[in-house]
N, CA and C atoms as an extended XYZ file, in Angstrom:
234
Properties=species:S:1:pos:R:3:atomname:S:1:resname:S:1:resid:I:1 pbc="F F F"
N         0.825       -1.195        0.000 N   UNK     1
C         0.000        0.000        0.000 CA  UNK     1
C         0.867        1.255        0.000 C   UNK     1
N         1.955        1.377        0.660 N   UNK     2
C         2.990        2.626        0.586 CA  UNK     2
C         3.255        3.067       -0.488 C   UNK     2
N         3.016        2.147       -1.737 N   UNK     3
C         3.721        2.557       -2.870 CA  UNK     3
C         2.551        2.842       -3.399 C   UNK     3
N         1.614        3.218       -3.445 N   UNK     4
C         0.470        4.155       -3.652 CA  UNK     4
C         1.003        6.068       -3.834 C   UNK     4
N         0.428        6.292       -4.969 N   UNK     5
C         0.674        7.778       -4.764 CA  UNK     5
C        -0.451        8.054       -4.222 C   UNK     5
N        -0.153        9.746       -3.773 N   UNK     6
C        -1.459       10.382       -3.365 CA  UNK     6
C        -2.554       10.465       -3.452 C   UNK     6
N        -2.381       10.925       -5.020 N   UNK     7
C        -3.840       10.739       -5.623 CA  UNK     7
C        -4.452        9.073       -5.923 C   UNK     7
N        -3.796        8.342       -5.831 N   UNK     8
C        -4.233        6.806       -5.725 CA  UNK     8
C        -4.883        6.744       -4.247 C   UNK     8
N        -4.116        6.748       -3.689 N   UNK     9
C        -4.593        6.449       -2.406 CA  UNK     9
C        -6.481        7.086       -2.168 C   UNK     9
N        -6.245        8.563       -2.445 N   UNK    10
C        -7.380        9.399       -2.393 CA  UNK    10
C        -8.393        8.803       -2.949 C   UNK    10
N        -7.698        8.089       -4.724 N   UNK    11
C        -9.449        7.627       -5.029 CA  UNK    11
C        -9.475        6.537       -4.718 C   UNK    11
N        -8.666        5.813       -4.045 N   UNK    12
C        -9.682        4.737       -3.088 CA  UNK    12
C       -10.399        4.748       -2.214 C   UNK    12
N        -9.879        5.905       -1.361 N   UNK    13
C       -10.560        6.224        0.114 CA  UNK    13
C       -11.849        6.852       -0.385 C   UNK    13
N       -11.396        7.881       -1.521 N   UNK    14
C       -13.565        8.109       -1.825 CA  UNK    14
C       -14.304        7.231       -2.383 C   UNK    14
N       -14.071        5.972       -2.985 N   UNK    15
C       -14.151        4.914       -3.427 CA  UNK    15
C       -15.091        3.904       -1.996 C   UNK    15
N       -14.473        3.745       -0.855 N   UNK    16
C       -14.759        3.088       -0.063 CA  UNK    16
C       -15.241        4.009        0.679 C   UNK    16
N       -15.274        5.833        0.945 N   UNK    17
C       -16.683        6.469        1.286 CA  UNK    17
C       -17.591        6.360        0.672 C   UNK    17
N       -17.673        5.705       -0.688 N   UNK    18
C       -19.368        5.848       -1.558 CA  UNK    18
C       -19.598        4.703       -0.838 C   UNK    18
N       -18.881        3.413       -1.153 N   UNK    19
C       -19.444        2.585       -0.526 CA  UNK    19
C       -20.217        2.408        1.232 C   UNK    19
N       -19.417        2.960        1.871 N   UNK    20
C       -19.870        3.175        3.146 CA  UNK    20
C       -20.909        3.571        3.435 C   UNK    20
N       -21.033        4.784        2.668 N   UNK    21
C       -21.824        5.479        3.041 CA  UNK    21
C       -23.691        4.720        2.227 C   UNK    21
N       -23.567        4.443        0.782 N   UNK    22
C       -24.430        3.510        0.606 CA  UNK    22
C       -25.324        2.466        1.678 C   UNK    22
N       -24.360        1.868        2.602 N   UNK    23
C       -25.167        0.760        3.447 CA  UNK    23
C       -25.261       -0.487        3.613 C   UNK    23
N       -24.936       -0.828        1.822 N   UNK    24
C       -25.209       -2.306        1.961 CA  UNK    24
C       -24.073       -3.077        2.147 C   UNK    24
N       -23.301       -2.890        2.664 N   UNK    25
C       -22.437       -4.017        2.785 CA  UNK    25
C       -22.209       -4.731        3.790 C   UNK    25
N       -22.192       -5.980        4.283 N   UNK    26
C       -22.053       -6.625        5.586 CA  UNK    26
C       -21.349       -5.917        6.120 C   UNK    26
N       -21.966       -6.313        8.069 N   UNK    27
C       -20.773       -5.715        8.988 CA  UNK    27
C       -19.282       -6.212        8.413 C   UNK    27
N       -19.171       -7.445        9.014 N   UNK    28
C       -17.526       -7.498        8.132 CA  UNK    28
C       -16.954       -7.109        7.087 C   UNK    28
N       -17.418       -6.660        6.088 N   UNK    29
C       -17.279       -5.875        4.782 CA  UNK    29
C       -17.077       -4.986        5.084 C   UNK    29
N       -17.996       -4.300        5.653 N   UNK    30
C       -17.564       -2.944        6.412 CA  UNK    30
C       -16.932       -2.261        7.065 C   UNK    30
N       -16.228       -3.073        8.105 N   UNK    31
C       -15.522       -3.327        9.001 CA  UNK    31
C       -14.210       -3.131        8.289 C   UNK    31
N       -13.595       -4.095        7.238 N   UNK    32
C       -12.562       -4.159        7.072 CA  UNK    32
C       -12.312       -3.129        5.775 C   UNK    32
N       -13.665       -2.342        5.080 N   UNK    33
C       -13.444       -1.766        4.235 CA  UNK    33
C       -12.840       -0.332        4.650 C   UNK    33
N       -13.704       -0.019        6.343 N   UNK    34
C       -13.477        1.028        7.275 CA  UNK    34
C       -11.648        0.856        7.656 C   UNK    34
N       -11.418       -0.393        7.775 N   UNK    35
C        -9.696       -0.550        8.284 CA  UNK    35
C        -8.924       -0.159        7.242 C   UNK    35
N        -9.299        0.084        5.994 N   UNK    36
C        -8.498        0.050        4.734 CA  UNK    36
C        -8.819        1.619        4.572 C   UNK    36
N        -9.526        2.497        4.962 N   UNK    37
C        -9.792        3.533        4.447 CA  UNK    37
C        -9.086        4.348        6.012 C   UNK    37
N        -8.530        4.008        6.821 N   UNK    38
C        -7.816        4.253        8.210 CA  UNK    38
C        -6.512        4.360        7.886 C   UNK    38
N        -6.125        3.337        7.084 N   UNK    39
C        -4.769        3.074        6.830 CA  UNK    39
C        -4.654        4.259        5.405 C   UNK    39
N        -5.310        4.261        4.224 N   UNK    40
C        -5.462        4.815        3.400 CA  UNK    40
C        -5.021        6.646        3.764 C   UNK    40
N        -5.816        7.110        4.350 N   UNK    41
C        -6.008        8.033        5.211 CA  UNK    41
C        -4.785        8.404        6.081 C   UNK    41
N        -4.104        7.576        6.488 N   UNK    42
C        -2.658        7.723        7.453 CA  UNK    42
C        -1.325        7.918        6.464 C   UNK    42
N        -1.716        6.972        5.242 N   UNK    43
C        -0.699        7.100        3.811 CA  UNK    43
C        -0.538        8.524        3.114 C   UNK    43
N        -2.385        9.071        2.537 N   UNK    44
C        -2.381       10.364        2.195 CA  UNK    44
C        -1.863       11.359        3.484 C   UNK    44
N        -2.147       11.667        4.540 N   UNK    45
C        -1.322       12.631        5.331 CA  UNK    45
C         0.104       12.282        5.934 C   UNK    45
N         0.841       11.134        5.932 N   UNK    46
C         1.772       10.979        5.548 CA  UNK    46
C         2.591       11.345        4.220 C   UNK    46
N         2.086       11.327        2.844 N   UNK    47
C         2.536       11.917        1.801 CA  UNK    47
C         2.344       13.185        1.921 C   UNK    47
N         1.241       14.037        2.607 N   UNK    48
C         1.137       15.498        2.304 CA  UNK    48
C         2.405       16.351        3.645 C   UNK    48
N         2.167       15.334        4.531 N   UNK    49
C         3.546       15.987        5.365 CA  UNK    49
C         4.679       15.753        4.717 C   UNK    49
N         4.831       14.885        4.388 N   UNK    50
C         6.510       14.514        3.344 CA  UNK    50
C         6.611       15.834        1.953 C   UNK    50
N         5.271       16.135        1.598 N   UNK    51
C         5.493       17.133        0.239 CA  UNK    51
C         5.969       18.545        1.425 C   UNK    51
N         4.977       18.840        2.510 N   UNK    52
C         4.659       20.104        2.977 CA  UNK    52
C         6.656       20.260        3.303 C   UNK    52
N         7.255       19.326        3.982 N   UNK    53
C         8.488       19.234        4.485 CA  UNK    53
C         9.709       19.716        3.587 C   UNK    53
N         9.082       19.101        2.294 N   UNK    54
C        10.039       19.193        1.353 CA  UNK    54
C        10.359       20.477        0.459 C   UNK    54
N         8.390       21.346        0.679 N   UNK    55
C         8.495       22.541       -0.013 CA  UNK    55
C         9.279       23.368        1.172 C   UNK    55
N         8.890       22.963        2.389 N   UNK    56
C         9.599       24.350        3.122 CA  UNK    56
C        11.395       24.197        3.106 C   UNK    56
N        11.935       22.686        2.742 N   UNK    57
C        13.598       23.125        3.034 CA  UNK    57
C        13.683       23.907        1.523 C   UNK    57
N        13.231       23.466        0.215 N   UNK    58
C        13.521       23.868       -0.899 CA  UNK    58
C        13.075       26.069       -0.111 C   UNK    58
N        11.851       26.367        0.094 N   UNK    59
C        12.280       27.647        0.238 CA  UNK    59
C        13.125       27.981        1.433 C   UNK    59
N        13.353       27.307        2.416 N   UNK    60
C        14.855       27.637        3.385 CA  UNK    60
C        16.038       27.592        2.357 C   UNK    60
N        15.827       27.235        1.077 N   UNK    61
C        17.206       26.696        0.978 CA  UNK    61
C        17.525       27.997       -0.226 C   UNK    61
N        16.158       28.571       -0.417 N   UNK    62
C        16.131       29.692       -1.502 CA  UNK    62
C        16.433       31.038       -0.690 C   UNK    62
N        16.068       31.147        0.544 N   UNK    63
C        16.564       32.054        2.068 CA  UNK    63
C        15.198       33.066        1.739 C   UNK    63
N        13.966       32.326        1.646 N   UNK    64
C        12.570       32.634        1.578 CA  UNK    64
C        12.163       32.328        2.914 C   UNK    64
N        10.777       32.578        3.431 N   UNK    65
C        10.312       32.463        4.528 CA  UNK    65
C        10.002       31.363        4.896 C   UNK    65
N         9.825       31.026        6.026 N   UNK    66
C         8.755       29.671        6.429 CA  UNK    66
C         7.403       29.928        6.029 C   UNK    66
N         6.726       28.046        5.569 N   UNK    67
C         5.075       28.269        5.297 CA  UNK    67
C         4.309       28.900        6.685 C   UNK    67
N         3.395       29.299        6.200 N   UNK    68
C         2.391       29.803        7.302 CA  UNK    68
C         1.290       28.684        6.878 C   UNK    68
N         0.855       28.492        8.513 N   UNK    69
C        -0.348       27.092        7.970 CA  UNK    69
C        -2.086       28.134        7.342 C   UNK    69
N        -2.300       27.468        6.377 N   UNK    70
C        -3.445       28.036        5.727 CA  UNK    70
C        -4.372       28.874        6.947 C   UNK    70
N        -5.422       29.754        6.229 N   UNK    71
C        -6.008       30.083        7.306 CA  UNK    71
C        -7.455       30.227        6.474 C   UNK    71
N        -8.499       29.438        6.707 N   UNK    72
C        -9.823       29.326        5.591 CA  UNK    72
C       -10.173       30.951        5.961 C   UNK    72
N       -10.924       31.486        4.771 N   UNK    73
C       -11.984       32.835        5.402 CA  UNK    73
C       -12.936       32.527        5.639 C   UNK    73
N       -14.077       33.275        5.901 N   UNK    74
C       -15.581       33.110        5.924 CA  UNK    74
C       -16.425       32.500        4.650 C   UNK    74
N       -15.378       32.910        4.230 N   UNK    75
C       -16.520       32.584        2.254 CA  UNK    75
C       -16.278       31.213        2.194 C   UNK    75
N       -14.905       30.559        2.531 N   UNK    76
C       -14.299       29.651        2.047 CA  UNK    76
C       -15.249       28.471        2.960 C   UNK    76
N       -15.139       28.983        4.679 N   UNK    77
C       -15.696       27.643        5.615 CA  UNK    77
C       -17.765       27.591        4.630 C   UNK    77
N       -18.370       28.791        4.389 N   UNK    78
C       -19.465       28.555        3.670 CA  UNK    78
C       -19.682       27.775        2.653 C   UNK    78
């Protein structure tokens, strides 16, 4: 599963939210489809910390600022 890119990973995990969210699938189906979309989920924010890490030494290394963590507006949380 590690060797999943990002965007792989992603359309599985919305892949196994349609399903979820649908209903029909046995508890155990469910169960283990929920364990795969846990792990899925730990892979994508694992890759987005590994990118976020990598953009900030590349601008340390340009003698640019540190990222500032996003900040949503009003329009955006609507």
């Amino acid at each position: 599963m590690s060797d999943l890119s990002f965007e792989q990973a992603m359309q599985q995990l919305e892949k196994i939210v349609v399903q979820l969210e649908q209903g029909e699938l046995p508890l155990e189906q469910a169960l283990e489809q929920f364990e795969q979309a846990v792990k899925l989920s730990r892979l994508s924010q694992q890759k987005l910390q590994q990118a976020e890490q990598k953009v900030s030494q590349l601008l340390q290394q340009q003698g640019q600022e540190n990222l500032t963590p996003f900040q949503p507006s009003a329009e955006d949380e609507a």
